[in-house]
C-alpha positions as CSV (number, residue, x, y, z in Angstrom):
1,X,111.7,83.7,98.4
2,X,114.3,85.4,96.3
3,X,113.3,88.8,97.6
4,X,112.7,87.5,101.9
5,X,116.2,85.8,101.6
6,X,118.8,87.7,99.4
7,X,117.2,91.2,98.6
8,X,115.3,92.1,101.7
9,X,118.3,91.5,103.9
10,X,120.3,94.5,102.4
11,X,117.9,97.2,102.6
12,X,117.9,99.6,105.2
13,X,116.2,102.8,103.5
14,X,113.8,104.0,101.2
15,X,116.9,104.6,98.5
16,X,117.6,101.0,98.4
17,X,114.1,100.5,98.0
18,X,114.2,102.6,95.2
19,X,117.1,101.1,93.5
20,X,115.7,97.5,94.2
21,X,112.6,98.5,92.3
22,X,114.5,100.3,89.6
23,X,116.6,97.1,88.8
24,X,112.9,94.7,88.8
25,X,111.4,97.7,86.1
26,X,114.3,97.8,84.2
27,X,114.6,94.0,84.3
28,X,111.5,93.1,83.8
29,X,110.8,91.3,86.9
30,X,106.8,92.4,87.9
31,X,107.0,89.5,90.8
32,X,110.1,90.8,92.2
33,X,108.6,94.2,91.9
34,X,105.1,93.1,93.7
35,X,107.1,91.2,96.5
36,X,108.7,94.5,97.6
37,X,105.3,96.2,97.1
38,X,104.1,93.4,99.1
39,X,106.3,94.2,102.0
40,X,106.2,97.9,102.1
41,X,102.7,97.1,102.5
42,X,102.8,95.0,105.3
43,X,105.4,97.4,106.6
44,X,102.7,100.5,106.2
45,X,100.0,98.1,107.8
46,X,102.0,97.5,110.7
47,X,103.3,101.1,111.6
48,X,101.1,103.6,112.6
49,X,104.3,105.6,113.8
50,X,105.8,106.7,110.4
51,X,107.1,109.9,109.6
52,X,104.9,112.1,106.9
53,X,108.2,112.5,104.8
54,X,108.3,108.7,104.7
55,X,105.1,108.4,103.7
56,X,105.7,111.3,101.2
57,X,108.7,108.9,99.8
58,X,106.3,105.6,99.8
59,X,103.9,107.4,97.3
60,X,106.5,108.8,95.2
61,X,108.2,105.4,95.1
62,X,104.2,104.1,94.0
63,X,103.3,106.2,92.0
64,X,106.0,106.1,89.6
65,X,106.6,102.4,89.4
66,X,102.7,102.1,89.3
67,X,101.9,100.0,92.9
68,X,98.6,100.4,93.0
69,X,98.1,98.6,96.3
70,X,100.8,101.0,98.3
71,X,99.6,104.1,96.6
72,X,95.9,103.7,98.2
73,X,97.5,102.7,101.7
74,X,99.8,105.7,101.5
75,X,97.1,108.2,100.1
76,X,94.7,107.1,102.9
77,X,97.1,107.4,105.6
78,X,98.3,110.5,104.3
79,X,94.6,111.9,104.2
80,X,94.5,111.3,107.8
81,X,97.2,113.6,108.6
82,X,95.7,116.9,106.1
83,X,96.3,119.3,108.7
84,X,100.0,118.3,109.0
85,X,100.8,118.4,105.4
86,X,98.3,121.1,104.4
87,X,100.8,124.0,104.5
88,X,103.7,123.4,101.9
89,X,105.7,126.1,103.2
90,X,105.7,125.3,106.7
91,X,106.2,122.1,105.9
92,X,109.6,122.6,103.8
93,X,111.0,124.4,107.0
94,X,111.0,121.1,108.8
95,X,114.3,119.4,108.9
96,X,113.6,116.4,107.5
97,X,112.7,118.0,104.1
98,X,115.7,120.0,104.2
């Protein structure tokens, strides 16, 4: 409830995602830390629209604080779109990895 009502409200980017799961690790607070996993979830569940660098982000962001559910959903969307990410130098020319 904590995270729906006070936490979720503020967050607007993947940064503040970031921070918000920084402060649960360093804390200590695994439910806080599966809520937001639970909603990035939901968010990657519901959005087949998102941009590979977000996606990119997502699996950074689960990988290193160990979400094991958004890493898989971020790894299998991400295998869907090989051709697009296949080419690292092409794909650091693109603005949005600038």
């Amino acid at each position: 409830m904590y995270f729906n009502k006070v936490a979720l409200p503020q967050m607007e980017y993947v940064e503040d995602f970031a921070d918000f799961l920084i402060d649960a690790e360093l804390n200590d607070l695994p439910v806080l830390k599966r809520a937001c996993e639970r909603y990035l979830c939901g968010e990657l569940n519901g959005k087949k629209d998102l941009l590979t660098s977000l996606l990119l982000d997502l699996l950074f962001l689960a990988m290193l604080f160990q979400l094991p559910v958004m890493k898989s959903m971020t790894l299998t969307e991400l295998t869907e779109r090989y051709d697009e990410i296949r080419d690292i130098n092409e794909l650091l020319k693109q603005e949005e990895y600038q």
